[in-house]
BADRENLUM-181877 format. One record per residue: x, y, z of N, C-alpha, C in turn; residue in one letter; residue number from 1; chain. Coordinates in pm, 1 decimal, decimal comma. Example, Ala and Ser with C-alpha at 12.3 -4.5 7.8 and 13.67 -1.06 7.14 Angstrom:
! BADRENLUM-181877
- n.X / n.Y / n.Z / ca.X / ca.Y / ca.Z / c.X / c.Y / c.Z / type / seq / mol
- 1319,0 / -569,0 / 780,0 / 1230,0 / -450,0 / 780,0 / 1320,0 / -330,0 / 780,0 / A / 1 / A;
- 1285,0 / -225,0 / 708,0 / 1367,0 / -106,0 / 714,0 / 1290,0 / 3,0 / 787,0 / S / 2 / A;
END
This chain:
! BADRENLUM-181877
- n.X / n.Y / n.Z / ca.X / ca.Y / ca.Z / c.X / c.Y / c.Z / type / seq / mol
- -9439,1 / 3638,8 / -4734,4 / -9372,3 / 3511,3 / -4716,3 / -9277,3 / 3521,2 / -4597,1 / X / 1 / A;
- -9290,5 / 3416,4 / -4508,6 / -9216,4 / 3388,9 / -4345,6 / -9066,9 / 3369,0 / -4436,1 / X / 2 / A;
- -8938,7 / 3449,2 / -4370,6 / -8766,7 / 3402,8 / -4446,4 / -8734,0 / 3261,8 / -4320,9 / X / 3 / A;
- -8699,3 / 3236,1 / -4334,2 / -8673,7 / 3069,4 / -4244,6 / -8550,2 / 3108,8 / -4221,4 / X / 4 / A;
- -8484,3 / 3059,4 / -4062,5 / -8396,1 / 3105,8 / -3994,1 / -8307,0 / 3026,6 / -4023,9 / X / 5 / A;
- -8185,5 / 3044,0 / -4123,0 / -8089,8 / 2939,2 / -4129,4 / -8009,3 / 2928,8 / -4034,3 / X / 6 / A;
- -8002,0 / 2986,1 / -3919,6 / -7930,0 / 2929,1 / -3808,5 / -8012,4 / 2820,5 / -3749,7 / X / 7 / A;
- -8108,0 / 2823,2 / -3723,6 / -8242,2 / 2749,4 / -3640,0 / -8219,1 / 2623,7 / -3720,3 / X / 8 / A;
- -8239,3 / 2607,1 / -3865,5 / -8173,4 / 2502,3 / -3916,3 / -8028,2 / 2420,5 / -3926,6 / X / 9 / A;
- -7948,2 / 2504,6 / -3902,4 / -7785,6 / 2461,8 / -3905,8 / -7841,0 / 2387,1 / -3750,8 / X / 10 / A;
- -7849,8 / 2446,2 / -3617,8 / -7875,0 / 2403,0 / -3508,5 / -7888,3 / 2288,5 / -3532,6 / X / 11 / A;
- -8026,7 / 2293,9 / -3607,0 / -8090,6 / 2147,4 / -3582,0 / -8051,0 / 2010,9 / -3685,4 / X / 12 / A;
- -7949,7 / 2081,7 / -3772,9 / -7906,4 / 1953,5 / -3821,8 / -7804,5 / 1895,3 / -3741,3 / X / 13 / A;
- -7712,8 / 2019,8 / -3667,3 / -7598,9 / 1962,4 / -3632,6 / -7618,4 / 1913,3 / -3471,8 / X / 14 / A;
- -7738,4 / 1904,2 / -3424,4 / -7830,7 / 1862,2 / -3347,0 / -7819,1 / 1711,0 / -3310,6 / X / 15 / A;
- -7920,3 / 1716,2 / -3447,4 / -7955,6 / 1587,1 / -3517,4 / -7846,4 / 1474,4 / -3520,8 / X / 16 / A;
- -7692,9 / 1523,9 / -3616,8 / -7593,2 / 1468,8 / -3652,2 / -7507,4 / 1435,7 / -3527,5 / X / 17 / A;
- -7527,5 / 1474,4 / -3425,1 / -7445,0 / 1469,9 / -3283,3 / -7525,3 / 1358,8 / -3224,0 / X / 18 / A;
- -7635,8 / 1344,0 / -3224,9 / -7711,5 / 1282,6 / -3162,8 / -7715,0 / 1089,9 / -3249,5 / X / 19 / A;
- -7720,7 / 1113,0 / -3352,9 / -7674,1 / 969,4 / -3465,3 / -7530,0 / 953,6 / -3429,7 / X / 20 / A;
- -7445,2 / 1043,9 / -3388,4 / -7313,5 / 962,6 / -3376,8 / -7331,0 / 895,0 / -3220,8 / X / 21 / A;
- -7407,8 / 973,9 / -3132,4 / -7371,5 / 950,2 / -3023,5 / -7490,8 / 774,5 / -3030,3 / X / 22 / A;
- -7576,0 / 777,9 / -3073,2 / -7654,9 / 676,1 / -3103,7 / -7574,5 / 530,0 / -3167,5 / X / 23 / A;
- -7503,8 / 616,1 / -3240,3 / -7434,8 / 486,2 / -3347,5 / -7334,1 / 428,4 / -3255,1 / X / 24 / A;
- -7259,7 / 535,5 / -3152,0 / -7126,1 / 426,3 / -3061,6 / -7197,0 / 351,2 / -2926,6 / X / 25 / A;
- -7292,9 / 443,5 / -2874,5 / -7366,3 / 392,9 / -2769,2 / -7473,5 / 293,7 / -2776,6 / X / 26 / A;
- -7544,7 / 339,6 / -2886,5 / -7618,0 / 203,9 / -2875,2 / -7769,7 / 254,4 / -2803,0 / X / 27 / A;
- -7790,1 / 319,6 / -2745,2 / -7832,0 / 387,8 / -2672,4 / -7872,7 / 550,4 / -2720,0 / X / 28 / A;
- -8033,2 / 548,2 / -2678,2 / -8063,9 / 733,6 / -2717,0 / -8008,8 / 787,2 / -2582,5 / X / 29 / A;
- -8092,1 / 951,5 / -2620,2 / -8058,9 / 1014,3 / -2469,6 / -8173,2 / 983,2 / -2410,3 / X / 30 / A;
- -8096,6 / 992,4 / -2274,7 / -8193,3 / 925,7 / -2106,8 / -8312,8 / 1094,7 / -2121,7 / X / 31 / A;
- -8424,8 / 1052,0 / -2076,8 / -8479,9 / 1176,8 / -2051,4 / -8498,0 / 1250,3 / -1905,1 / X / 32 / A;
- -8427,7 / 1406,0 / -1874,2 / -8390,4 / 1433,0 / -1760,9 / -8500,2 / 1398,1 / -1648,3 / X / 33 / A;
- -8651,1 / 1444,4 / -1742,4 / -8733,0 / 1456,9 / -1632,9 / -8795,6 / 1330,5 / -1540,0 / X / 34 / A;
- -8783,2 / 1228,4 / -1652,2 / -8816,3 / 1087,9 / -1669,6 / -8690,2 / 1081,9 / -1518,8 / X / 35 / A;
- -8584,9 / 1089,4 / -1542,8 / -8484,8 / 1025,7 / -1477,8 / -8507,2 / 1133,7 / -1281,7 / X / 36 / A;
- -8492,8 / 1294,7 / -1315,0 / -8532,3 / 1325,1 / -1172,4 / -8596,3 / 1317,5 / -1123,7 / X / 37 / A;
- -8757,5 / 1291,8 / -1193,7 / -8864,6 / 1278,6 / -1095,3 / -8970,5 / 1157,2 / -1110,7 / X / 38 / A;
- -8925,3 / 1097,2 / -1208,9 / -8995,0 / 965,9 / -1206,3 / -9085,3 / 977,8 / -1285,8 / X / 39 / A;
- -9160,7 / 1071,1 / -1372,7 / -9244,2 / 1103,5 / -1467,5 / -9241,0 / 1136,8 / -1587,8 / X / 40 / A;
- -9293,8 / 1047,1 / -1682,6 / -9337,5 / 1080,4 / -1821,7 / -9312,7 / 1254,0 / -1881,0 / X / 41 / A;
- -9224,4 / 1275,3 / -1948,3 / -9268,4 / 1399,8 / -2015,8 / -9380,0 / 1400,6 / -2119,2 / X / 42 / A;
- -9433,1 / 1504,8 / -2191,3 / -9490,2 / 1442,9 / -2331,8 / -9394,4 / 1415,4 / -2455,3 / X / 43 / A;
- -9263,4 / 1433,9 / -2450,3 / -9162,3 / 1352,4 / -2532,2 / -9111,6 / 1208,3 / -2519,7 / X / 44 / A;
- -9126,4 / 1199,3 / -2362,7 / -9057,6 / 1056,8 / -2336,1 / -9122,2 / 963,3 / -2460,3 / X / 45 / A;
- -9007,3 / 863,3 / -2483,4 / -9038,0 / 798,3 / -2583,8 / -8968,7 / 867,6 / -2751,9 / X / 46 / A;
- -8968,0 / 945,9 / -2792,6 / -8980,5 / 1001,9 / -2888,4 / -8865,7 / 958,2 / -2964,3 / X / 47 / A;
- -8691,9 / 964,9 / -2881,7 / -8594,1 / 881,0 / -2968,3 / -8599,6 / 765,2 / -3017,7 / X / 48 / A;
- -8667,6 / 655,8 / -2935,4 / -8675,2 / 489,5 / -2935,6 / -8837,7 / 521,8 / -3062,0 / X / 49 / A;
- -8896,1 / 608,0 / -3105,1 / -9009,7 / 593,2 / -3197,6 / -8937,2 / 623,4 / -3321,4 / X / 50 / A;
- -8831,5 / 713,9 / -3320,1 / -8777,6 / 775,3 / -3423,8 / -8705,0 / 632,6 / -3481,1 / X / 51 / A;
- -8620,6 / 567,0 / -3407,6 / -8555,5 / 434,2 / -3421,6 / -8600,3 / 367,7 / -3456,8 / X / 52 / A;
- -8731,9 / 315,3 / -3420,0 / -8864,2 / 203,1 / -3472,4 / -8910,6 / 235,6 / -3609,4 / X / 53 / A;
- -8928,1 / 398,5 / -3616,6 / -8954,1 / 447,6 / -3793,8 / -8851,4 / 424,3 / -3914,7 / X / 54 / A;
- -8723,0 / 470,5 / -3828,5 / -8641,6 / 414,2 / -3924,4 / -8627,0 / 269,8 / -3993,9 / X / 55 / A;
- -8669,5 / 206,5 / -3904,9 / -8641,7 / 30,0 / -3929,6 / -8813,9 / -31,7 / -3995,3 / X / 56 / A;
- -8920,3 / 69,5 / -3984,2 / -9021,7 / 43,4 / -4039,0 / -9128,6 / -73,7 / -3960,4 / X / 57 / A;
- -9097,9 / -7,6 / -3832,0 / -9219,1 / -82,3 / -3689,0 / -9287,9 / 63,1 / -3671,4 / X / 58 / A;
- -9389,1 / 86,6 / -3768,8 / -9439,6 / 190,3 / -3726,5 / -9566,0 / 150,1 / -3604,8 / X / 59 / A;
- -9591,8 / 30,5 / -3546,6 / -9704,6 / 27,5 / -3484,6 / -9612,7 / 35,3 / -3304,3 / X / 60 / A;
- -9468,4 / -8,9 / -3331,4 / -9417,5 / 19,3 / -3214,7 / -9377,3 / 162,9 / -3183,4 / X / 61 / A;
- -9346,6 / 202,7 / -3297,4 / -9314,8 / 346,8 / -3301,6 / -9432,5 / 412,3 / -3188,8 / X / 62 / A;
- -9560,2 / 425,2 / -3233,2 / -9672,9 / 454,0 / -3249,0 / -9706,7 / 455,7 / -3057,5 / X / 63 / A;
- -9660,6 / 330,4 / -3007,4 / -9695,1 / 268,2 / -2879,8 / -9557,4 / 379,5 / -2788,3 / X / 64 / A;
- -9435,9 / 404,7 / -2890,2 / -9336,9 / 464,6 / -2764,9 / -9435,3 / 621,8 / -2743,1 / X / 65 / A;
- -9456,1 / 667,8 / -2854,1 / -9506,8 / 789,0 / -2812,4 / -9642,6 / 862,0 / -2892,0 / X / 66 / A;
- -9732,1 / 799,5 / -2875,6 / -9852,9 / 820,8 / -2953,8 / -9857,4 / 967,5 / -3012,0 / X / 67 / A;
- -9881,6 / 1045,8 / -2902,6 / -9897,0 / 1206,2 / -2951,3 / -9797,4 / 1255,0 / -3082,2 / X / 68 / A;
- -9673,9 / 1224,6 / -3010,9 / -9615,5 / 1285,4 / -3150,0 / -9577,9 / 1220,4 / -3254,0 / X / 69 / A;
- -9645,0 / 1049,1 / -3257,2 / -9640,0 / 977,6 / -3348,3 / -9766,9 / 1067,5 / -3475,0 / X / 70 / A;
- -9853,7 / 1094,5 / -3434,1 / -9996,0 / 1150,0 / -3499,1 / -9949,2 / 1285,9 / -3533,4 / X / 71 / A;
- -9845,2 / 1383,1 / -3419,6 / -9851,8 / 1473,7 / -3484,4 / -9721,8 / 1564,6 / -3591,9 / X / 72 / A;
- -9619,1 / 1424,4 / -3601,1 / -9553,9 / 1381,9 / -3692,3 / -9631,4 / 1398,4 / -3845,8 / X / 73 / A;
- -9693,0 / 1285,2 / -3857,4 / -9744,5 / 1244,2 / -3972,7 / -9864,0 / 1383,6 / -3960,0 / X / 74 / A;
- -9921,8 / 1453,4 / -3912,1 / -10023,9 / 1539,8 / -3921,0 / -9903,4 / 1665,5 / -3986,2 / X / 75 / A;
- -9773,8 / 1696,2 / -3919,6 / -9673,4 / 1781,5 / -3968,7 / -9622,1 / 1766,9 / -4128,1 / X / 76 / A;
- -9645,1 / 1635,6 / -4126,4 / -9574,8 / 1653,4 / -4313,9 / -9710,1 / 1622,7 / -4377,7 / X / 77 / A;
- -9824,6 / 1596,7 / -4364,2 / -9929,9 / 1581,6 / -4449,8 / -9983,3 / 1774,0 / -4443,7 / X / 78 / A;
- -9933,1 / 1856,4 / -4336,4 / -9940,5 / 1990,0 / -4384,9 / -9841,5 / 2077,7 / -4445,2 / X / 79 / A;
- -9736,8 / 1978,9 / -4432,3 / -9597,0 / 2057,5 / -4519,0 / -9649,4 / 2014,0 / -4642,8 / X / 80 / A;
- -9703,5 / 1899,5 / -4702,7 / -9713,2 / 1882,2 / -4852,7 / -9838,7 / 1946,9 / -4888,4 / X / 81 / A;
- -9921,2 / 1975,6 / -4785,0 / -10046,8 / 2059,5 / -4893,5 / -9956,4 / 2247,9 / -4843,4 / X / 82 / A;
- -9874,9 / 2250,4 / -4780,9 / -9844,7 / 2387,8 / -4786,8 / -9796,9 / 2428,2 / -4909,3 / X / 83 / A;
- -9680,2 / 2304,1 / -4907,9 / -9625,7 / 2334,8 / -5088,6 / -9688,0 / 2362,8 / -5174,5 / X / 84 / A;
- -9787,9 / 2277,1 / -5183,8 / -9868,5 / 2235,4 / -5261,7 / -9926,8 / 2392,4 / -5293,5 / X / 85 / A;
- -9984,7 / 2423,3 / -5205,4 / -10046,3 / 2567,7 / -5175,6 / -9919,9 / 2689,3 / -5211,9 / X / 86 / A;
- -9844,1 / 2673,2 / -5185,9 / -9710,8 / 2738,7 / -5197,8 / -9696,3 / 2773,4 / -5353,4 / X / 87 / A;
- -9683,9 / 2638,6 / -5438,0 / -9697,0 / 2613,5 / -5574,1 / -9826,7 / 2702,5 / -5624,4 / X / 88 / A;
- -9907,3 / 2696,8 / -5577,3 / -10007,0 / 2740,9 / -5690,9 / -10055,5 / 2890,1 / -5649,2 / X / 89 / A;
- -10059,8 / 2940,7 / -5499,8 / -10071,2 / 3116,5 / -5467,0 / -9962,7 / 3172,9 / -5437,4 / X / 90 / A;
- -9829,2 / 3129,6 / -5456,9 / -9721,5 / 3189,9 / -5356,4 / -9742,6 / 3250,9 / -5227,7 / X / 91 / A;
- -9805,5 / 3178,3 / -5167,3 / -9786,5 / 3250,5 / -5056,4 / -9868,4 / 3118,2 / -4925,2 / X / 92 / A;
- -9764,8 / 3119,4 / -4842,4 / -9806,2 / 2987,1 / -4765,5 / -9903,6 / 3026,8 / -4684,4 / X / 93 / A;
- -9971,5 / 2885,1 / -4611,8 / -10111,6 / 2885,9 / -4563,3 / -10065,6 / 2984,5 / -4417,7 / X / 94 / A;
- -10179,8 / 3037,6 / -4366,3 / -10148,4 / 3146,2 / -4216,2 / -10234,7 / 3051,7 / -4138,8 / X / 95 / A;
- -10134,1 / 3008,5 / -4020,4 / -10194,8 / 2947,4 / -3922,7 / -10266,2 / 3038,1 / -3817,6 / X / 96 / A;
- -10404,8 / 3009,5 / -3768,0 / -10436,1 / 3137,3 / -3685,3 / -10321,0 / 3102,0 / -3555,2 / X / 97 / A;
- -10311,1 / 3145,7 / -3458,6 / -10256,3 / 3143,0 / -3328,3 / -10295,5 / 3091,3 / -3243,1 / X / 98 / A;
- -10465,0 / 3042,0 / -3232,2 / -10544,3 / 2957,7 / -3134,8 / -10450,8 / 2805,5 / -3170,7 / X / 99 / A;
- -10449,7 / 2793,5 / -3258,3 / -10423,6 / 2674,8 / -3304,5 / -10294,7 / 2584,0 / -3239,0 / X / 100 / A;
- -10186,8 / 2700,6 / -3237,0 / -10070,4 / 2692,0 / -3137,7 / -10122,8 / 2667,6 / -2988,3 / X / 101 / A;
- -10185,6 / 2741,1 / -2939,9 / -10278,2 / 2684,5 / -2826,0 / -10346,4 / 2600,5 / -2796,4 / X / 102 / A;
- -10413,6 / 2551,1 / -2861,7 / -10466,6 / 2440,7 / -2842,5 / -10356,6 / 2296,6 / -2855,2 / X / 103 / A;
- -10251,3 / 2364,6 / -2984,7 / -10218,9 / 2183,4 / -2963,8 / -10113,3 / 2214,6 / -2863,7 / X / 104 / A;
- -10078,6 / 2364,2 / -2806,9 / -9998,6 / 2332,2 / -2663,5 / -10052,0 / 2245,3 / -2555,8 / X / 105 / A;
- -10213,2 / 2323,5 / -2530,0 / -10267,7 / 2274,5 / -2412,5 / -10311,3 / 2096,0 / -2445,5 / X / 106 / A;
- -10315,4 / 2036,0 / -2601,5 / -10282,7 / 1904,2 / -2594,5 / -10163,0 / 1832,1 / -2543,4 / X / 107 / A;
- -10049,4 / 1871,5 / -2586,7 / -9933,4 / 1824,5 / -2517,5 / -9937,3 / 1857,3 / -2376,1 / X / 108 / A;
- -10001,6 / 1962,7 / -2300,6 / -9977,9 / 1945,1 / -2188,5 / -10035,2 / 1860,0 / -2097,7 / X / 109 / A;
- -10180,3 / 1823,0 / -2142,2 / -10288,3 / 1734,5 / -2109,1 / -10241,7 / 1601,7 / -2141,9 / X / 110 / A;
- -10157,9 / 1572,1 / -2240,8 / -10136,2 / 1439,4 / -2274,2 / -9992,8 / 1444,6 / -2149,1 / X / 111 / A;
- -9937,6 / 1506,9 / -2143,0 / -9836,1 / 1488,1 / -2037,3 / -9877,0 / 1433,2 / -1922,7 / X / 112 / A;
- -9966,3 / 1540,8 / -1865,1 / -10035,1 / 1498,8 / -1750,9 / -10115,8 / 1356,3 / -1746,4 / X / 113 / A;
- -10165,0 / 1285,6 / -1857,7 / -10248,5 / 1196,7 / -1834,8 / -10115,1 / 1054,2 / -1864,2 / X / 114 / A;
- -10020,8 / 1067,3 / -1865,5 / -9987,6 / 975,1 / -1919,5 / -9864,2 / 924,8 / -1781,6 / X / 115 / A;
- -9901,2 / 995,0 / -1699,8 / -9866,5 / 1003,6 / -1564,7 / -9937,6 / 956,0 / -1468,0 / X / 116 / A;
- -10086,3 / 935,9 / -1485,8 / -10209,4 / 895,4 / -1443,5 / -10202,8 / 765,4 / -1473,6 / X / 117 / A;
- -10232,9 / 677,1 / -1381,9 / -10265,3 / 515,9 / -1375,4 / -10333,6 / 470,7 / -1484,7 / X / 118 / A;
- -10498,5 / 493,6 / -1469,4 / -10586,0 / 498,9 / -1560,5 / -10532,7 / 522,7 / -1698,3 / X / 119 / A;
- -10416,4 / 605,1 / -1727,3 / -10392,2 / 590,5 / -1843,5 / -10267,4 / 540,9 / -1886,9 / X / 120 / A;
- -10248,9 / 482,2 / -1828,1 / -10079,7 / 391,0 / -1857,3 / -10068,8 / 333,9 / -1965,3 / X / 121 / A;
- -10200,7 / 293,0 / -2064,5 / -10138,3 / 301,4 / -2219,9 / -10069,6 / 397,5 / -2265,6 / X / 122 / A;
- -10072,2 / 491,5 / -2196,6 / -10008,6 / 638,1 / -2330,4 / -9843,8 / 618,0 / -2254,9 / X / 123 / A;
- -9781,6 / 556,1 / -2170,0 / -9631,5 / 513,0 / -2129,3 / -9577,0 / 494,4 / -2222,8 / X / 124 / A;
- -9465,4 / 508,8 / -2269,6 / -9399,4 / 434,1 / -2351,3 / -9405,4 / 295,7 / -2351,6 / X / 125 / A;
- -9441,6 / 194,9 / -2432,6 / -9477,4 / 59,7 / -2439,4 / -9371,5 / 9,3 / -2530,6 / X / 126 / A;
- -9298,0 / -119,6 / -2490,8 / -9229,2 / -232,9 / -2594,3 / -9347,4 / -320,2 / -2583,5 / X / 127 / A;
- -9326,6 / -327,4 / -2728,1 / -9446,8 / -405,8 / -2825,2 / -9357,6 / -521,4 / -2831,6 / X / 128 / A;
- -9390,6 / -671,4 / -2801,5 / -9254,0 / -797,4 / -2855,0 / -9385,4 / -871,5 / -2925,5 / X / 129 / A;
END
C-alpha cells in the first residue's frame, strides 16, 4: 500500500483555500502566465472559470472552458471510486502501469498544442451565453 504525503495534501488544501479567498474579494481567478506572456493556450487555460461553472452546476460550460480536464476530472473520481471500491474488497489498491502516465502526458501535450492551432479553436476556452 502507497502512504500518501500529508504535506502534498496540507499544500494543496491551503492552496486551494488561498485561492477561494483570493476569488471571493476579487471576483476574479488567476490570470494564466503563459496565456498572458506569449499569447497561447496552455492545456490548463480555462480550468479556474470550469471549476466555477461546476460549482454553480453549468456543467456544459464548464466542459467548453476546458474540455480535457473536464473528461479527465470525471475519468479521476470514477477511478477513485472503483479504487475504493477495490481497496474495500483486496486491500490493496489498483497498480497503474507507467505507460499510462505517458500516454495521458503526451495527451495533454498534444491537446496543448492543438488548441493553439486555428483549425482547432473549439478546444479555446469558450463562453457559452
Amino acid at each position: 500500500m502507497k502512504k500518501i504525503d500529508c504535506g502534498f495534501i496540507i499544500v494543496t488544501i491551503v492552496i486551494i483555500f488561498l485561492y477561494a479567498i483570493s476569488f471571493f474579494f476579487t471576483g476574479e481567478g488567476l490570470p494564466c502566465i503563459i496565456l498572458e506572456k506569449t499569447g497561447l493556450y496552455c492545456p490548463g487555460c480555462g480550468i479556474s472559470r470550469m471549476f466555477i461553472s461546476i460549482i454553480h452546476l453549468d456543467f456544459y460550460q464548464a466542459f467548453r472552458y476546458n474540455p480535457l480536464i473536464f473528461i479527465l476530472l470525471i475519468a479521476c473520481i470514477l477511478f477513485g471510486i472503483v479504487d475504493t471500491i477495490f481497496y474495500i474488497r483486496n486491500k490493496k489498491h489498483i497498480n497503474i502501469p507507467n505507460y499510462i502516465y505517458i500516454i495521458l502526458l503526451l495527451i495533454i501535450i498534444a491537446y496543448g498544442i492543438m488548441r493553439n492551432i486555428p483549425m482547432f479553436s473549439y478546444l479555446e476556452p469558450t463562453v457559452v451565453n
